[in-house]
N, C-alpha and C positions, 0 to 999 in steps of 0.2 A: 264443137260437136257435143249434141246431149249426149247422157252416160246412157247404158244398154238400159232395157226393163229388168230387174231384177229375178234372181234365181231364189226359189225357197230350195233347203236344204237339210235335208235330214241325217241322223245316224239311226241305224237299225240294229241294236246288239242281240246276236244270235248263236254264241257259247260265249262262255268264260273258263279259268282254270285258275286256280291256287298257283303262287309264285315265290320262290325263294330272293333273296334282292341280288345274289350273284349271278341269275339267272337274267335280272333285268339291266345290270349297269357291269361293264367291265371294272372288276378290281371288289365288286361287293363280298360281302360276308356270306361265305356261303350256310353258314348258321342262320345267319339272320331271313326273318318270314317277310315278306313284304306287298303289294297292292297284289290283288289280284289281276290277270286280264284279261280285259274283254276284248268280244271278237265286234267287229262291226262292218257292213256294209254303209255304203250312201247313196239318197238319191238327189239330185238337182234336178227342179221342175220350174218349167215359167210357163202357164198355160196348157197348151196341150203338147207344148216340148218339154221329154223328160232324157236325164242320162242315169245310167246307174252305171256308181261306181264301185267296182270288184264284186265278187260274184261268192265269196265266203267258200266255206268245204259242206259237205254233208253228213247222215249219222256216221256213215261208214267209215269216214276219216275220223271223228271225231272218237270212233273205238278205239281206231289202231293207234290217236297219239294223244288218246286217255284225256279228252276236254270234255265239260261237258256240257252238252249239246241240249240248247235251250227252244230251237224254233228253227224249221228253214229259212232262211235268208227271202226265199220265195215266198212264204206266208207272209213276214215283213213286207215286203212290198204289197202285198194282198190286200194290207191292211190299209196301207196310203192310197189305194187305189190303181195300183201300178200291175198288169197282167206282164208278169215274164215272157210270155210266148209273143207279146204284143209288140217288146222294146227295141228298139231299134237302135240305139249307140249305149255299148259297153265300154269302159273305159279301165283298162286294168293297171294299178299302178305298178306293179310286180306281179310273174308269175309264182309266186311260193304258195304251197298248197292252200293257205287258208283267204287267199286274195282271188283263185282263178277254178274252185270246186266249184259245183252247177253250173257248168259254163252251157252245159248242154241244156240245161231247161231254159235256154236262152235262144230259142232257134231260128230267129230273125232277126239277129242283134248282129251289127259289126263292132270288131274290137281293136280296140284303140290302144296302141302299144311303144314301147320306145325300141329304134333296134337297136339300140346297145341290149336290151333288156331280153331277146331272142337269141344275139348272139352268145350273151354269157352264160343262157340257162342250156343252151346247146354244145358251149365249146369242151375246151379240154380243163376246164375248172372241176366241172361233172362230176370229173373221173375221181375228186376226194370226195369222201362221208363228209367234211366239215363243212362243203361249201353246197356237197347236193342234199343235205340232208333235209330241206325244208322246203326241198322242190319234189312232185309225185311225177315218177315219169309216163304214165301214162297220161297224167295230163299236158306236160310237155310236147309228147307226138300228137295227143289230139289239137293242141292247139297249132303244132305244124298243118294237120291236116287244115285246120282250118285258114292257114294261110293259102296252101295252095286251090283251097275252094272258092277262095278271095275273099275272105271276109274278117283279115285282118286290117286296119287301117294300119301302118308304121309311122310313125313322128323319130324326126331327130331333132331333139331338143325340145326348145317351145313350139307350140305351135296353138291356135287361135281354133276350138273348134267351133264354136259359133260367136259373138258378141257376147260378150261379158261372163266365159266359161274358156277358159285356157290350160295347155299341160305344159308342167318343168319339168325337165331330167334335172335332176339333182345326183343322183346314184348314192355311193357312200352305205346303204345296208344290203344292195344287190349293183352291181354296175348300173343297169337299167330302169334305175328307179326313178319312178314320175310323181309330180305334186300335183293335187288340181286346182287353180285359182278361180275364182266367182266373185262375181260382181250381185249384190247383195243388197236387200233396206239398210244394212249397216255396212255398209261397205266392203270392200273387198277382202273376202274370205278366203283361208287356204286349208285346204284339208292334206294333212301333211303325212298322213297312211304310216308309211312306215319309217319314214324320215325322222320321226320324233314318238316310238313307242307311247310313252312316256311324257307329258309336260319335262319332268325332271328329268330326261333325257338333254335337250334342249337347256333347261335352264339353268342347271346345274354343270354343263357342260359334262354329262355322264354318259358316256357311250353305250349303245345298246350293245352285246357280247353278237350278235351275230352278224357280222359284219364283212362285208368286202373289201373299203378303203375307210379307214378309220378317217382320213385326212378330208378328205371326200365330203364324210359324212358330219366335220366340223362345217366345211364350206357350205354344207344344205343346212343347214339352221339359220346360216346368215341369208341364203337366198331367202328362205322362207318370210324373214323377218323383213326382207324388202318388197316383197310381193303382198305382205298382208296389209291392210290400212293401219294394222295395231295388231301389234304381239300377243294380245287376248284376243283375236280371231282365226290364228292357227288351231286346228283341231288336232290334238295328238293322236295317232293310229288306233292305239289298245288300250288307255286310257281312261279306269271304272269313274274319272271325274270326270267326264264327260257328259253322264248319266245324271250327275247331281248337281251339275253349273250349265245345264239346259232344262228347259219345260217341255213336257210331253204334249205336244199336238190336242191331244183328249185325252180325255177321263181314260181308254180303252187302250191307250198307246201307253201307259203309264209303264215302265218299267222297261219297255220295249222298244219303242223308238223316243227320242229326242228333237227337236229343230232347233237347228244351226245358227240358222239367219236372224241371231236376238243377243242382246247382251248378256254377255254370261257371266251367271253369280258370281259373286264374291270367292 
């Protein structure tokens, strides 16, 4: 069987925040200053099929949890060509607030979800600060709503949404947490959201502090690393190297978006 046609793929970075390293790795120095992170959305496009993946927060969050807020996620796509109101498969890997904000400027979209990933942000976890603190609940019931108006897809596990564009449950930083695989000019890409804050999450074996199943989220590095063609094609979630081991699309996108689908710097 030939391979699929290829997905081009973007990051779109749409706030950042100043970061302590205890803040990024369990057991860090909480003295110690360390990478900043950035927020990012992505898009996957082959022709006139596009997905966008996670749907980022807006100024409003980005008041209340002091980031700051560089662009709506929705201009990024502006910029690529991509009408939000136009798109039609969302793919969320987790709901936490900065994955599943402007869902709503998204009004033709279905979203693609794991249900492990509904049932944990709905259960009896909730009910602590530590585990709901990075979930907004209002957007938890609207995105209920949005199931009962059917326009959630659910996945358990992997599942194939089109040829050569796939979801993992990996879980390990939310129960519910998903990878997305892509078939690519260079081969088979993983964008690994929140699986791998950090490269040096991943490669250091340095856990990110907000965590569900620490155990979990060793076993999602290893999936990642089998899913990808090469361990320099996982994209880390937050990740300001992201920005500087891709080239910007154009002169215009500089600073703003990056694409995926290329070998990345040194």
């Amino acid at each position: 069987m030939s391979d699929p046609a290829p997905f081009e793929v973007y990051a779109i970075r749409y706030a950042t925040v100043a970061r302590r390293a205890a803040e990024n790795f369990i057991g860090g120095d909480p003295h110690e200053s360390a990478a900043r992170m950035d927020y990012f959305v992505w898009l996957a496009r082959r022709g006139a099929q596009s997905f966008v993946i996670d749907t980022g927060f807006n100024q409003a969050a980005a008041r209340r949890r002091q980031r700051e807020f560089l662009r709506s996620p929705v201009e990024g796509l502006q910029l690529l060509g991509i009408d939000a109101a136009r798109v039609q498969d969302v793919i969320i890997t987790h709901l936490h607030y900065d994955h599943i904000g402007n869902f709503d400027l998204f009004p033709g979209a279905r979203f693609h979800l794991q249900d492990r990933e509904m049932a944990y942000a709905t259960g009896r976890y909730m009910a602590s600060e530590f585990f709901s603190y990075a979930y907004e609940v209002e957007e938890i019931i609207a995105m209920v709503r949005n199931v009962y108006a059917g326009r959630v897809q659910f996945h358990r596990g992997d599942a194939e949404l089109t040829p050569g564009l796939s979801v993992h449950h990996v879980g390990g930083h939310t129960k519910g947490l998903q990878v997305v695989r892509l078939w690519t000019r260079v081969g088979w890409l993983v964008l690994a959201s929140d699986a791998s804050h950090y490269a040096a999450n991943m490669l250091a074996e340095r856990p990110f502090p907000v965590v569900a199943d620490v155990t979990q989220m060793f076993d999602g590095w290893g999936r990642l690393r089998e899913l990808a063609s090469d361990p320099r094609y996982i994209v880390p979630g937050h990740d300001p190297l992201v920005m500087q081991r891709y080239g910007a699309p154009s002169a215009a996108l500089e600073g703003i978006a990056v694409r995926l689908d290329a070998e990345p710097r040194a």
